[in-house]
C-alpha positions as CSV (number, residue, x, y, z in Angstrom):
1,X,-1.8,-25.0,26.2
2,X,-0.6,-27.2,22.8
3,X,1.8,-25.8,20.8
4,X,0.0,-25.1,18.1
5,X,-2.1,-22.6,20.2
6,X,1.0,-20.6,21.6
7,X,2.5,-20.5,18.0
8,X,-0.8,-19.4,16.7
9,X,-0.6,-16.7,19.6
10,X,2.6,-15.5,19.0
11,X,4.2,-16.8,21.6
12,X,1.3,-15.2,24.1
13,X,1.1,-11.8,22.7
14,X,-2.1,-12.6,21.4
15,X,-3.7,-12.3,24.5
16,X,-2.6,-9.0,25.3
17,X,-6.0,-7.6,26.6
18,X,-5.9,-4.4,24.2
19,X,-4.9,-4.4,20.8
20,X,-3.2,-7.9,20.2
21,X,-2.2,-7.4,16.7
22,X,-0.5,-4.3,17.7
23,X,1.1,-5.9,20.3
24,X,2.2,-8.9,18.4
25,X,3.7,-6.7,15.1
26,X,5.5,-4.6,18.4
27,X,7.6,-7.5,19.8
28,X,7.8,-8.6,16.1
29,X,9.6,-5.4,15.1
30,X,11.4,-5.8,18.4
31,X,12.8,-9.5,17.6
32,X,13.1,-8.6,13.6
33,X,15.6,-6.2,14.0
34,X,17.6,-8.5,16.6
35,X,17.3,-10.6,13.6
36,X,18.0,-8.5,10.7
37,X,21.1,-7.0,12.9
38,X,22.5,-10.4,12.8
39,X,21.7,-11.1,9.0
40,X,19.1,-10.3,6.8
41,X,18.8,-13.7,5.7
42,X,18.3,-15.0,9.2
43,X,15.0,-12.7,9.4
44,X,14.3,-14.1,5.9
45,X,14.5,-17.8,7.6
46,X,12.4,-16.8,10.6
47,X,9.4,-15.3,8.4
48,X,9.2,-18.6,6.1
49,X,8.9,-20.3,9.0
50,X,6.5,-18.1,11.1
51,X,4.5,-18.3,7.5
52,X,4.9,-22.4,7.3
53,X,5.1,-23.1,11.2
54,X,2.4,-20.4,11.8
55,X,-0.5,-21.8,8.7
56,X,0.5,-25.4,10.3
57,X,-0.3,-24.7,13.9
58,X,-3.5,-22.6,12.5
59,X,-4.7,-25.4,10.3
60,X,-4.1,-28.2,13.5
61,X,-6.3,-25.6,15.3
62,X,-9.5,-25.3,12.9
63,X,-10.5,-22.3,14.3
64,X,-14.1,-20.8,12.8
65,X,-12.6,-17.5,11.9
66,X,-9.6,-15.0,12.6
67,X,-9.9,-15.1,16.4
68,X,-8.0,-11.9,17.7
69,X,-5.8,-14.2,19.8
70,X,-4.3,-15.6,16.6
71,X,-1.8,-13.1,15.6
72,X,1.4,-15.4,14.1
73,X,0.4,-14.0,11.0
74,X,1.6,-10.3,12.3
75,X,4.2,-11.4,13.2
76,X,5.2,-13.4,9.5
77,X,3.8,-9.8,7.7
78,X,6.3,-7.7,10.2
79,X,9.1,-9.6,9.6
80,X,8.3,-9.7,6.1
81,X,8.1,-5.6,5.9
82,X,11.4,-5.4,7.3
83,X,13.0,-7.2,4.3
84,X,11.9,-3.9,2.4
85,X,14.7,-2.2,4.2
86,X,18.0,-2.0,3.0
87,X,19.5,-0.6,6.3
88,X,18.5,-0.5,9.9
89,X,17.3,2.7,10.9
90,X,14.6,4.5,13.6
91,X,13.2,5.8,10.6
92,X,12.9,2.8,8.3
93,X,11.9,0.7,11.3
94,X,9.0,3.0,12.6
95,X,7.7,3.8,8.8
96,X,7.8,0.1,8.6
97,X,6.0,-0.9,11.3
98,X,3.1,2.0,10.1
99,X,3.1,0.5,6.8
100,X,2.1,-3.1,7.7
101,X,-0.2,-1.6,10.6
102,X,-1.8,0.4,8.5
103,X,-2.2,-2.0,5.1
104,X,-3.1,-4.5,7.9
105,X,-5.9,-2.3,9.5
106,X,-7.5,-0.9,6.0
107,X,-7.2,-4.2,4.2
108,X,-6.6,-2.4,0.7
109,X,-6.6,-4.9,-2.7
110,X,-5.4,-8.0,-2.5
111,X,-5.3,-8.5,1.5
112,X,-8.9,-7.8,1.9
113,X,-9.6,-10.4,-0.7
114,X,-7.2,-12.9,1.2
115,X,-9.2,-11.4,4.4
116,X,-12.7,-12.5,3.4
117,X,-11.1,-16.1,2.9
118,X,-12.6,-17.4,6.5
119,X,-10.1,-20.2,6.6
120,X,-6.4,-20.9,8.0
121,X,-5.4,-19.8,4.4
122,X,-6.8,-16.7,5.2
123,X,-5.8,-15.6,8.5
124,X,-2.4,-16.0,7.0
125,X,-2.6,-14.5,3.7
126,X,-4.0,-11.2,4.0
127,X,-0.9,-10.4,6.8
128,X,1.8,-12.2,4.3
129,X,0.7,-10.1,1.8
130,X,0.4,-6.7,3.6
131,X,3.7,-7.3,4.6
132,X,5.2,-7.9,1.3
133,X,3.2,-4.7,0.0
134,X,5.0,-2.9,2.6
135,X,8.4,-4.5,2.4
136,X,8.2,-3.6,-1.8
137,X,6.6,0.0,-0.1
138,X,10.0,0.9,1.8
139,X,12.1,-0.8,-0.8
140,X,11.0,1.1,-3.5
141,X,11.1,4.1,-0.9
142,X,14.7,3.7,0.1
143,X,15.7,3.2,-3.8
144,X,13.7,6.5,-5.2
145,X,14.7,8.3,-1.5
146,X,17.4,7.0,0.4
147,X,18.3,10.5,2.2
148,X,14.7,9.7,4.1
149,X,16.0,6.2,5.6
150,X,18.8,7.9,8.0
C-alpha cells in the first residue's frame, strides 16, 4: 500500500466494511479530543494538515470519483467541528460529532455544491466545509447557550 492510499484512507479506517465515513469521523473524534486536550491549537495544526496532506495524497491518487475508502476528508471536517467548541464536554463532543455527520450525510448549501465537484478538490471540500459549518454551529451554540455545553 503507498502512502498516499493509507492517508487517503485514514490511516485504514476507510476500509471498515460498514459505514467508513462513520467510522473514520469516530476515531477522528476519538484522536481530536486527545488533541484538543493537549491544546486546541495542536488540533488546529493536525486539521491543516489532514486538509493539505489529505488533498495531496488524493490528487497523487487520481481517483475517478469519491471512492468510499477515501475518508481523510472526515477526518479534516471532524477535527475541524471540534474547533467550534470552547470546552471539552460529552455533550459538545457527541452534538459535534452529529453536526458534521449529519451536514456531511444531507449535503445542505455550499457542501453539496463542493460535492458535485467530481475531483480531489471535491472530495475534500464538501467535508472542510461541513465541518467549518458545524464548528461555527456549536460555537455560536456555546456563545448564545453555554449552560447546554456541560
Amino acid at each position: 500500500m503507498t502512502s498516499a492510499r493509507l492517508i487517503a484512507a485514514g490511516l485504514g479506517t476507510g476500509f471498515a466494511p460498514i459505514a467508513p465515513g462513520t467510522v473514520a469521523s469516530l476515531a477522528a473524534l476519538l484522536t481530536g479530543v486527545a488533541l484538543f486536550a493537549l491544546s486546541p491549537w495542536l488540533l488546529l495544526v493536525a486539521a491543516v494538515a489532514a486538509t493539505v496532506g489529505g488533498y495531496a495524497a488524493i490528487v497523487r491518487l487520481n481517483p475517478d470519483g469519491d471512492h468510499g475508502w477515501i475518508v481523510i476528508d472526515e477526518v479534516a471536517g471532524q477535527w475541524l467541528t471540534l474547533l467550534g467548541l470552547a470546552r471539552l464536554s460529552w455533550t459538545g463532543c457527541i452534538l459535534a460529532f452529529v453536526l458534521f455527520r449529519l451536514l456531511d450525510v444531507t449535503k445542505l448549501g455550499p457542501i453539496g455544491w463542493a460535492d458535485r465537484r467530481h475531483n480531489p478538490f471535491g472530495i475534500m471540500a464538501d467535508d472542510v466545509i461541513a465541518g467549518i459549518i458545524a464548528g461555527l454551529l456549536l460555537f455560536a451554540l456555546g456563545f448564545l447557550r453555554p449552560y447546554w455545553m456541560f
